[in-house]
C-alpha positions as CSV (number, residue, x, y, z in Angstrom):
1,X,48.0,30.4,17.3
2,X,48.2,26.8,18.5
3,X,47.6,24.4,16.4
4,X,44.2,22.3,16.8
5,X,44.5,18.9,18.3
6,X,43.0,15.8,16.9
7,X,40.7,15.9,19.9
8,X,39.4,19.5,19.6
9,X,38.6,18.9,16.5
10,X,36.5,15.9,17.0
11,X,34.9,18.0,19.4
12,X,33.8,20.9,17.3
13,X,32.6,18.0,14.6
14,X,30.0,16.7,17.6
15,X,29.1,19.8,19.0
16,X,28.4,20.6,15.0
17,X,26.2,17.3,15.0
18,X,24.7,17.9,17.7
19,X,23.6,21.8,16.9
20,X,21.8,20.2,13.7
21,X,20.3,17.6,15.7
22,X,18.8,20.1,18.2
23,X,17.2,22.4,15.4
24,X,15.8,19.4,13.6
25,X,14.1,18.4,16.7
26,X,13.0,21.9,17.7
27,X,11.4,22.5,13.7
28,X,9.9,18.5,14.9
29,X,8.5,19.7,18.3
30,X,7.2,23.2,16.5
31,X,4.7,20.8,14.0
32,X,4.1,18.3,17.2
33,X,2.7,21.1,19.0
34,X,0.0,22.4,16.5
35,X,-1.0,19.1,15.9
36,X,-1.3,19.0,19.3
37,X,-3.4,22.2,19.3
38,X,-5.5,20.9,16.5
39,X,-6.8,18.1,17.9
40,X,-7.5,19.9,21.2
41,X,-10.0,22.2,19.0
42,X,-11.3,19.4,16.9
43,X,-12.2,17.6,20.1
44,X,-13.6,20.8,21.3
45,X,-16.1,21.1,18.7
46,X,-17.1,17.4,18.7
47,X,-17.9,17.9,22.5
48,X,-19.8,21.6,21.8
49,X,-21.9,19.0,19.3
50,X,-22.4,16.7,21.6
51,X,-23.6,18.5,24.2
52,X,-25.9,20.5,22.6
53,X,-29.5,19.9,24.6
54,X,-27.9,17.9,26.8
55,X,-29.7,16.1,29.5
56,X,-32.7,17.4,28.3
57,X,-35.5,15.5,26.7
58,X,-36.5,17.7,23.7
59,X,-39.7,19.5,25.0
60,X,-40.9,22.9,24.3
61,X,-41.9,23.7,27.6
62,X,-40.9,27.3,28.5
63,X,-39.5,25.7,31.9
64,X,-37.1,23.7,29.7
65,X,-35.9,26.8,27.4
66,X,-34.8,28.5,30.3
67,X,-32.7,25.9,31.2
68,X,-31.4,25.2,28.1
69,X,-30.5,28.2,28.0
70,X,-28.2,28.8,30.8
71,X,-26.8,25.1,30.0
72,X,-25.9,26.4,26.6
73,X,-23.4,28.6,28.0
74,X,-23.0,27.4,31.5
75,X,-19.2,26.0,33.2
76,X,-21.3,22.5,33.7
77,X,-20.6,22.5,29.7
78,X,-17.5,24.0,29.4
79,X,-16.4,21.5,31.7
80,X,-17.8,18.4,30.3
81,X,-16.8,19.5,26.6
82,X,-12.9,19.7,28.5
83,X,-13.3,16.4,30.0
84,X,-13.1,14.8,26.6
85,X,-10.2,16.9,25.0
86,X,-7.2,14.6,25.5
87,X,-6.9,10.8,26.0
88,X,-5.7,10.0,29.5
89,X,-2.2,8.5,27.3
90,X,-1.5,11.7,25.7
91,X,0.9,13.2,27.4
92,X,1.4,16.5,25.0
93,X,-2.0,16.7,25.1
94,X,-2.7,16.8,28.6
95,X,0.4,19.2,29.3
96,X,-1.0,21.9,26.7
97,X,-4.7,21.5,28.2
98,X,-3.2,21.8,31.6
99,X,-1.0,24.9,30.6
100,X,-3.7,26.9,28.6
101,X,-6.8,25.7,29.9
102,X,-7.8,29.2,31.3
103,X,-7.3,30.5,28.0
104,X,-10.0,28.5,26.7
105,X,-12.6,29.2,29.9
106,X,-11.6,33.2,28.3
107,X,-12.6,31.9,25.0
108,X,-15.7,30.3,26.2
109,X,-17.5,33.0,28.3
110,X,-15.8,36.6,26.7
111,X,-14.7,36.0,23.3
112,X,-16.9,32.8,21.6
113,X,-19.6,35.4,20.0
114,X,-16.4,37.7,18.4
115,X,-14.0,34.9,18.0
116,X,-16.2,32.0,16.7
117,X,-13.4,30.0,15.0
118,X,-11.4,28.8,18.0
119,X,-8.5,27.1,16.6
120,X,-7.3,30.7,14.8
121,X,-8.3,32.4,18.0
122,X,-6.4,29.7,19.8
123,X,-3.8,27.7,18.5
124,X,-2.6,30.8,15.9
125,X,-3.4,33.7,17.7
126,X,-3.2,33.0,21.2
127,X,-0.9,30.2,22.2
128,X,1.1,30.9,18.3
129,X,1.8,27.0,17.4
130,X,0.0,27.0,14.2
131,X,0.0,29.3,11.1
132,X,-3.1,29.7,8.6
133,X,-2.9,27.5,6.2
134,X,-0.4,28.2,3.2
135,X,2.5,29.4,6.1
136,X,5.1,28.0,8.1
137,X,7.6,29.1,10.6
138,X,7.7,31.1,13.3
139,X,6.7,34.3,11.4
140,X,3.7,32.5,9.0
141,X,5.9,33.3,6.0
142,X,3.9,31.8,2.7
143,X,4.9,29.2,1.7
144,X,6.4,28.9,-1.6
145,X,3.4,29.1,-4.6
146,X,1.6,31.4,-1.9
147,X,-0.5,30.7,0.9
148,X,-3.0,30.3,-1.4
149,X,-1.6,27.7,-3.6
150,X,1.5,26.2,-1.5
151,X,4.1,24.7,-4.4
152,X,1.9,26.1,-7.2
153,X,-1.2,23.1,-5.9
154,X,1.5,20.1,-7.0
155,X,3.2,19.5,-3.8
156,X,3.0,19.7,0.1
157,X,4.8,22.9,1.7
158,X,7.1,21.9,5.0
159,X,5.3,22.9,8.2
160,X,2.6,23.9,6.2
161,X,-0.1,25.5,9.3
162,X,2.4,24.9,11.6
163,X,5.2,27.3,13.4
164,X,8.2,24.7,12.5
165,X,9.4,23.6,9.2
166,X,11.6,25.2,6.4
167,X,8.8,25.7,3.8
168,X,10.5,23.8,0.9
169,X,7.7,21.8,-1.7
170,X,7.6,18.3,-1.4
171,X,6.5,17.5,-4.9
172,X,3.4,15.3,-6.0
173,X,4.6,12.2,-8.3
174,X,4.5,13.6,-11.4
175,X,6.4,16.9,-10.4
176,X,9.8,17.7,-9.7
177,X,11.7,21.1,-8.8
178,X,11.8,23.6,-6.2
179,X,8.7,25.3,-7.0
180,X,7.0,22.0,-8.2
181,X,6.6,23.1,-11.7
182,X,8.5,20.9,-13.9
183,X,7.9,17.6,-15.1
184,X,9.4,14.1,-13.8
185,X,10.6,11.4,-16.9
186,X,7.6,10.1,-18.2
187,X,5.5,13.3,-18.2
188,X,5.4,16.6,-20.2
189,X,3.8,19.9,-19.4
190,X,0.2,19.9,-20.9
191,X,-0.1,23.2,-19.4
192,X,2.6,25.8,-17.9
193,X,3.4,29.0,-17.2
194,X,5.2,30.7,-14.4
195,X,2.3,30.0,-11.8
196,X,0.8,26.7,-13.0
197,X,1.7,23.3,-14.3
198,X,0.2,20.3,-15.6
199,X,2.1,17.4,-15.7
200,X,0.4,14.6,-17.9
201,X,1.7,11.2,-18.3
202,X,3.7,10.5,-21.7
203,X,2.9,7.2,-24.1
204,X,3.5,3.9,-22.1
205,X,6.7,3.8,-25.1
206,X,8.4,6.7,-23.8
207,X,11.2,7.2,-21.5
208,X,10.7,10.9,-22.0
209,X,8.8,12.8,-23.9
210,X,8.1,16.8,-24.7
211,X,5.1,17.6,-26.8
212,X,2.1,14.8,-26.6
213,X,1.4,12.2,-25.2
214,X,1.4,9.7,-28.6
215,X,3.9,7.1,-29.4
216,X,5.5,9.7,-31.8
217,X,5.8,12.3,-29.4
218,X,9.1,10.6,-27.6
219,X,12.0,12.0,-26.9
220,X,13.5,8.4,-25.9
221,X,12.1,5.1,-26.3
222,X,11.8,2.8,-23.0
223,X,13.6,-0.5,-22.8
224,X,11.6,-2.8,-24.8
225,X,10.7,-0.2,-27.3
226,X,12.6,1.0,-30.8
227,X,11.8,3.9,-33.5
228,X,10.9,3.3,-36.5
229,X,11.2,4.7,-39.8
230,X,8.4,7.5,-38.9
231,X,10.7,8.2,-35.3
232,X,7.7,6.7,-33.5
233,X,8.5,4.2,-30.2
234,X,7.0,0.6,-31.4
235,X,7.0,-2.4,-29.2
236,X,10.5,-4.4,-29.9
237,X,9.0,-8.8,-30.6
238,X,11.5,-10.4,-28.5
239,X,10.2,-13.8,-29.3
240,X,11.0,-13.5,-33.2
241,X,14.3,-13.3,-32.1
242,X,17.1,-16.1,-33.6
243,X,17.9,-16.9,-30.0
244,X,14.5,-16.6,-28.2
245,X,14.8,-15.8,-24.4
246,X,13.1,-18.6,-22.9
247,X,14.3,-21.7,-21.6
248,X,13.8,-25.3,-23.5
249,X,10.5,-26.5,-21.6
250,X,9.2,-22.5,-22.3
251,X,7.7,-20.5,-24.7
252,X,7.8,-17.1,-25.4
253,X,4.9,-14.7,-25.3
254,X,5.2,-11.2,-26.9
255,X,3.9,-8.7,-24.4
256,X,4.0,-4.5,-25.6
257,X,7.9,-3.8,-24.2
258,X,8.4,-6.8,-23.1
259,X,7.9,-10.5,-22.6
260,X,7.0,-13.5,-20.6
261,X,8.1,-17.5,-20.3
262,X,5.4,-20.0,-20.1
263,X,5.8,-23.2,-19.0
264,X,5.3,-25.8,-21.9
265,X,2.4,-28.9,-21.6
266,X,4.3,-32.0,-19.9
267,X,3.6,-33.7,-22.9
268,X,5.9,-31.6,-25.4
269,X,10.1,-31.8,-25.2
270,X,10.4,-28.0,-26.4
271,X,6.9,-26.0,-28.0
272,X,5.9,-23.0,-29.7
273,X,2.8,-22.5,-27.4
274,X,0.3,-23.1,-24.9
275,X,-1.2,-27.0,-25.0
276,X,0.0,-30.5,-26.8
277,X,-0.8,-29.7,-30.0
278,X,2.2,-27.2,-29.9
279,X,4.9,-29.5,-29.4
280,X,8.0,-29.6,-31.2
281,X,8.5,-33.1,-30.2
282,X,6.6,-35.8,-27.8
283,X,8.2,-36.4,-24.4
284,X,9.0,-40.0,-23.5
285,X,5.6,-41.5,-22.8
286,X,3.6,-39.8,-25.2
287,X,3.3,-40.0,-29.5
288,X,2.4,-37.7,-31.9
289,X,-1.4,-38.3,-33.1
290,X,-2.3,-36.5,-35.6
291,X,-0.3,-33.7,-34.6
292,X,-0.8,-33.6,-30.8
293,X,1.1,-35.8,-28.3
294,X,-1.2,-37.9,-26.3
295,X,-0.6,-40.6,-23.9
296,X,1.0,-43.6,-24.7
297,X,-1.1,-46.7,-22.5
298,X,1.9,-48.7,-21.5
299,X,-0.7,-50.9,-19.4
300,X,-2.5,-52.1,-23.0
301,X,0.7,-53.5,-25.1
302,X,0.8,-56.8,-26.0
303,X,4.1,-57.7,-23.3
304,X,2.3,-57.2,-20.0
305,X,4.5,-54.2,-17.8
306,X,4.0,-55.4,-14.4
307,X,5.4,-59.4,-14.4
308,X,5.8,-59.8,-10.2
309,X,2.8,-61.9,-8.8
310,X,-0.1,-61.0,-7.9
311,X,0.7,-57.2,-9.4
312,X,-1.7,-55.1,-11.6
313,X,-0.3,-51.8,-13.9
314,X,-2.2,-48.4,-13.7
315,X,-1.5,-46.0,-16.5
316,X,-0.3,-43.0,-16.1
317,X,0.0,-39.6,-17.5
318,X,3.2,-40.1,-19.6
319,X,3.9,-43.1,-17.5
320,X,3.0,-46.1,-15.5
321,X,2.9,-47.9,-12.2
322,X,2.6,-51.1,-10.8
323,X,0.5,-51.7,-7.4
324,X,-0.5,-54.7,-5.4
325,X,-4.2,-55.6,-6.6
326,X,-6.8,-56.1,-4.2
327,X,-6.6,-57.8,-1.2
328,X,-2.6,-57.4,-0.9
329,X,-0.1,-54.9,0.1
330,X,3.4,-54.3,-1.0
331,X,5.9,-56.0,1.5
332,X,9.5,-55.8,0.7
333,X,8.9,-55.0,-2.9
334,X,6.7,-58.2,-3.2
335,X,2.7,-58.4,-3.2
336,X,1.3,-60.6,-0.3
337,X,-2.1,-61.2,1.6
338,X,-3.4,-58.7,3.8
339,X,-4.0,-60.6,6.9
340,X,-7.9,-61.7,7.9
341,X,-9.6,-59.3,10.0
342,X,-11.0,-61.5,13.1
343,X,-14.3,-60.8,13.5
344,X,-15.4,-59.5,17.1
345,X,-17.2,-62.3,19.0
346,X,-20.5,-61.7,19.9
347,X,-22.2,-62.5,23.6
348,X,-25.2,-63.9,24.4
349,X,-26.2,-60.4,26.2
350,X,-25.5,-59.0,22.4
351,X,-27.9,-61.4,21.1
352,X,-30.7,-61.0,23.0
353,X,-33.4,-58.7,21.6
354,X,-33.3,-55.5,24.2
355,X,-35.9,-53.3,24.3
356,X,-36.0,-49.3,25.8
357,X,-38.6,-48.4,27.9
């Protein structure tokens, strides 16, 4: 036997790839095509509704009956209904409509009374791109749970109604396994046996839990969390900590397995809490009054602040600032006149009285 060359074997690699790559796109076109169907008999129905006394203006007249009455199940309505079936974009759509579209003339004039449901006469029946619900695959094998209850009612069954997928669940958030039964971290079986689950959320503590859904039901405490002497999860006070968390200008609030930085008042130079009363000591431009830093009015000392000419001082929060007073603007760092505004002149037409007729 000769031995296989680097380029045969890179050849049976792609013609592998490309094998999967075919059957995932024939199990994609299987579910495309009784979507496909689907909307084609949805569409049908809204035009049957639609149509329904058509073009006629409600009378009892015995005239109008009898044309009703051929209209009800006349071509002139078949027709119209088909009109509206498929957006002129669609190109499955139209293709399908254009392949089968004697099929559903059939429907319409022999089969409607027997076969009044004409998706499963249609779509699963008929043309065999969709499954009742509960089956998938080309044979309308159950999905797993049963057709009834596809992954035991906690998940969504692949190619569920459809003639492509591979059946396997899909599990709802709280679920987990093949058959959708057992419980993700964070929940624990209420409820279960070999048919049905119920999956109900542990104690915001927990990491995992098996029995209840209390604080002392945990298997394992969540980050943020501890036992105590009772083995129940409590919330771990990060902010009593010798080294708190937060930053120098921050402080610390305790939140349940967790915590949070707060900014500190611009007044304070480190603080225990919200406002200026919580300082541990005044930043520069502010003194401690009676326990609270407040604003120090540089612009009311005895030594005036702002010494250029013709230069007032604002106080600030914290702080201060020298401006030009009125009627001068800074210029180079120094406070001179704003120049005179000339006045427009005024002409004689302006001064004469004028008066609209």
């Amino acid at each position: 036997m000769l031995p296989s060359s680097p380029e045969l074997r890179l050849l049976g690699l792609l013609s592998c790839f490309i094998f999967i790559f075919q059957v995932t796109n024939a199990k994609r076109d299987l579910k495309s095509a009784c979507g496909t169907c689907q909307r084609i008999t949805d569409n049908f129905q809204k035009g049957y509704e639609r149509t329904a006394k058509q073009n006629f203006g409600g009378g009892n007249t015995a005239w109008e009956e009898r044309k009703l009455s051929k209209y009800e199940t006349s071509e002139i309505r078949l027709m119209e209904i088909v009109e509206g079936l498929c957006d002129s974009s669609s190109f499955e759509c139209n293709q399908m409509l254009e392949e089968h579209e004697e099929l559903l003339e059939t429907w319409w004039f022999k089969r409607k009374t027997k076969h009044p449901d004409l998706h499963k006469w249609f779509c699963i029946d008929t043309i065999e791109v969709c499954c009742p619900k509960g089956t998938f695959g080309p044979d309308c094998n159950a999905c797993v749970g049963g057709s009834e209850r596809p992954c035991h009612g906690n998940g969504k069954c692949d190619g569920d109604g459809t003639r492509g997928g591979d059946g396997k669940c899909t599990c709802d958030v709280e679920y987990k396994g093949d058959f959708c039964l057992d419980c993700i971290d964070g929940y624990f079986n209420e409820v279960r046996n070999d048919s049905f689950s119920l999956c109900t959320e542990c104690h915001s503590s927990c990491k995992t839990c098996s029995d209840g859904a209390t604080h002392q039901d945990c298997d394992e405490c969540k980050d943020g969390w501890e036992e105590d002497e009772q083995e129940a999860c409590i919330d771990v006070n990060e902010c009593s900590k010798d080294s708190p968390p937060c930053q120098e200008k921050e402080y610390c609030v305790n939140t349940e397995g967790s915590y949070s930085c707060k900014g500190c008042d611009q007044a304070c130079t480190g603080c225990t809490g919200a406002g200026a009363d919580k300082c541990k000591a005044c930043a520069g431009g502010y003194q401690d009054t009676e326990g609270t830093c407040s604003d120090i009015d540089e612009c009311s000392g005895a030594e005036p602040m702002c010494t250029e000419e013709h230069q007032q001082c604002v106080n600030t929060s914290g702080d201060y600032k020298c401006v030009c007073s009125a009627g001068y603007e800074d210029h180079d760092g120094e406070c001179v006149q704003k120049p005179q505004e000339e006045e427009p002149a005024v002409s004689k037409t302006d001064e004469s009285p004028h008066v609209e007729l």
